[in-house]
C-alpha positions in Angstrom: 38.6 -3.7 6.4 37.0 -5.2 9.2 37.5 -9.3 9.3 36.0 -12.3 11.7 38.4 -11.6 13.8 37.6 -8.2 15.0 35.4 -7.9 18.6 36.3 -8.4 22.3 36.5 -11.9 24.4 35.9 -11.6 27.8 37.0 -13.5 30.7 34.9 -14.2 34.0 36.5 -11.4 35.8 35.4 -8.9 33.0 39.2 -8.5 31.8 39.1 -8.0 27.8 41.0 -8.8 25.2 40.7 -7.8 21.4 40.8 -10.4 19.1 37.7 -13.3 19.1 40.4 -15.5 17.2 42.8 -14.3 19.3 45.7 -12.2 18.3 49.2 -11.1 16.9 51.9 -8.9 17.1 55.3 -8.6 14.8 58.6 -8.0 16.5 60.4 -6.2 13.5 64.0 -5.8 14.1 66.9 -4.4 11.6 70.3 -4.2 12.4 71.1 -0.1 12.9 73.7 2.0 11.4 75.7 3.0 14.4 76.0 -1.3 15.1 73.2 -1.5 17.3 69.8 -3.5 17.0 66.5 -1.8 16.9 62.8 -3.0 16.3 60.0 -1.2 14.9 57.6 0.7 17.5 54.0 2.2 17.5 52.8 4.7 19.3 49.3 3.8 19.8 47.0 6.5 18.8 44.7 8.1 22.0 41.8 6.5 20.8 42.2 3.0 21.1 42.5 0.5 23.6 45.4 1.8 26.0 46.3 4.3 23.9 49.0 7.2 24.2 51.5 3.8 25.0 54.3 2.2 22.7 53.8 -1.6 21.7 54.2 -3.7 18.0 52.2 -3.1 15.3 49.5 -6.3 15.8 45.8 -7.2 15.9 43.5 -9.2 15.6 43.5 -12.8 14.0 40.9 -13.7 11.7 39.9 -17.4 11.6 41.6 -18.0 8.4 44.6 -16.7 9.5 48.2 -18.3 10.6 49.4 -16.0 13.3 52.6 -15.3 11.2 50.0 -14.2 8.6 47.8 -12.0 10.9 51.1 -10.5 12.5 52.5 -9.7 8.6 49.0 -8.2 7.8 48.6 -6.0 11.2 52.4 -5.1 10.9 51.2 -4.2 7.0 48.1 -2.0 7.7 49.6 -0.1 10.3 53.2 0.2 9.5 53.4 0.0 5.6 55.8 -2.9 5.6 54.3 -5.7 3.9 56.2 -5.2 0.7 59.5 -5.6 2.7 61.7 -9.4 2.8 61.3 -10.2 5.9 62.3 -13.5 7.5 60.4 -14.8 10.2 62.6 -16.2 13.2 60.5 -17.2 16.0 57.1 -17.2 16.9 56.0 -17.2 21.1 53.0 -16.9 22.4 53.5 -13.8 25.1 50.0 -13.9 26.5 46.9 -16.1 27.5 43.6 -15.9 29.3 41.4 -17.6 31.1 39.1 -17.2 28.3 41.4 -19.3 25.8 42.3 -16.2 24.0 46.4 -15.9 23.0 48.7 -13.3 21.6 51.3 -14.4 19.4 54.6 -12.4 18.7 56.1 -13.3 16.0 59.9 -12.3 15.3 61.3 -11.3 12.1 64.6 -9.6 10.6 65.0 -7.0 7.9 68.6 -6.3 6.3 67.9 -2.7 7.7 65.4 -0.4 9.4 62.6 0.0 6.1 60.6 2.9 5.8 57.0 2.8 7.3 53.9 4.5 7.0 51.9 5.4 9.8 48.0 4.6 9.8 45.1 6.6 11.7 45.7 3.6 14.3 49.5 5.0 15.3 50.8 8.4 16.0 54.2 7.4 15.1 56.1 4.6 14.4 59.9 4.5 15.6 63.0 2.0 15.1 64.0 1.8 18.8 67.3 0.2 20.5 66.2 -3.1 22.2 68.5 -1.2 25.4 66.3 1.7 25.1 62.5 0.2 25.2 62.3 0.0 28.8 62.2 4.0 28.6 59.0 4.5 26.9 55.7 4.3 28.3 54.9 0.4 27.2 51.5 -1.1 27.1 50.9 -2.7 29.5 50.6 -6.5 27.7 54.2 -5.5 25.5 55.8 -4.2 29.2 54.9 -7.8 30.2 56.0 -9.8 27.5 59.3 -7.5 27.2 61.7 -9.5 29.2 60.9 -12.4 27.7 61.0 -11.3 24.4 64.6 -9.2 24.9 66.1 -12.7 26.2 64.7 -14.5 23.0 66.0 -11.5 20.6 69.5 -12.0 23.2 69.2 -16.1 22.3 68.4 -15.5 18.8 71.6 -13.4 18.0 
C-alpha cells in the first residue's frame, strides 16, 4: 500500500533520499541462545535502492506517522513482526540532509529472536550478532550510522 510518504527528496547536489516525510528504520534486537545479542537484518532485494546490501527493515514515513510508528509498520511489512511485544528503547536520528529530510532508528527489544517473514522487498532476513555486522556488505547509510548505533545498543545494556 503506497502512503504520502512514498517519493524521493532531493538535495542541491542531486543526492536522494526516499522518504518525502522523511524516514525510519527499526533496530530489532533479542537476546540469543548461545548468550549473545543479535538484531534483525534484511538483505535488500537487487531491485531497490542499493540493493544486494544488508540494513534494518525501514521506510518511508507518511505524514501521519510517529517515526516509532512508521519504523513498527516498515519493520511489519517487510519482516512480519508487527504482532510481536516489542518494547521501544531509544529513538536517534542516524541521518540528515541538506534538504531537511531525517532517518530515524528506532531501538526495540524482544524476549527472543521472533520468527519473520520475508516480503518481495528482502531476500532474507537474518538475526545477526551485533560483533558480526561489520562483516556483511552494509548499506551504505546503516555502515554509517553503525558505530553509533553499536555504542548506544553498548550504553543501553
Amino acid at each position: 500500500m503506497r502512503g504520502d510518504g512514498d517519493g524521493w527528496v532531493f538535495d542541491p547536489d542531486g543526492s536522494r533520499y526516499w522518504g518525502r516525510h522523511g524516514a525510519a528504520g527499526l533496530l530489532l534486537r533479542a537476546p540469543l541462545p548461545d548468550g549473545g545479542v543479535g538484531i534483525l537484518l534484511q538483505h535488500r532485494a537487487v531491485w531497490s535502492h542499493q540493493g544486494g546490501t544488508w540494513a534494518l527493515p525501514g521506510g518511508a514515513r507518511d505524514s501521519h506517522e510517529s517515526v516509532v510508528d512508521t519504523a513498527i509498520r516498515e519493520a511489519d511489512e517487510e519482516a512480519g513482526i508487527g504482532h510481536h511485544d516489542l518494547t521501544v528503547r531509544q529513538q536517534l536520528v542516524t541521518a540528515e540532509s541538506v534538504s531537511g529530510w531525517t532517518y530515524t532508528t528506532v531501538i526495540a527489544d524482544v524476549a527472543e529472536p521472533v520468527r519473520t517473514v520475508a516480503n518481495g522487498e528482502s531476500t532474507e532476513l537474518r538475526w545477526v550478532r551485533t560483533e558480526d555486522v561489520d562483516s556483511l556488505p552494509l548499506h551504505p547509510g546503516f555502515a554509517r550510522s553503525w558505530p553509533l548505533l553499536r555504542d548506544q545498543l553498548t550504553a543501553l545494556a
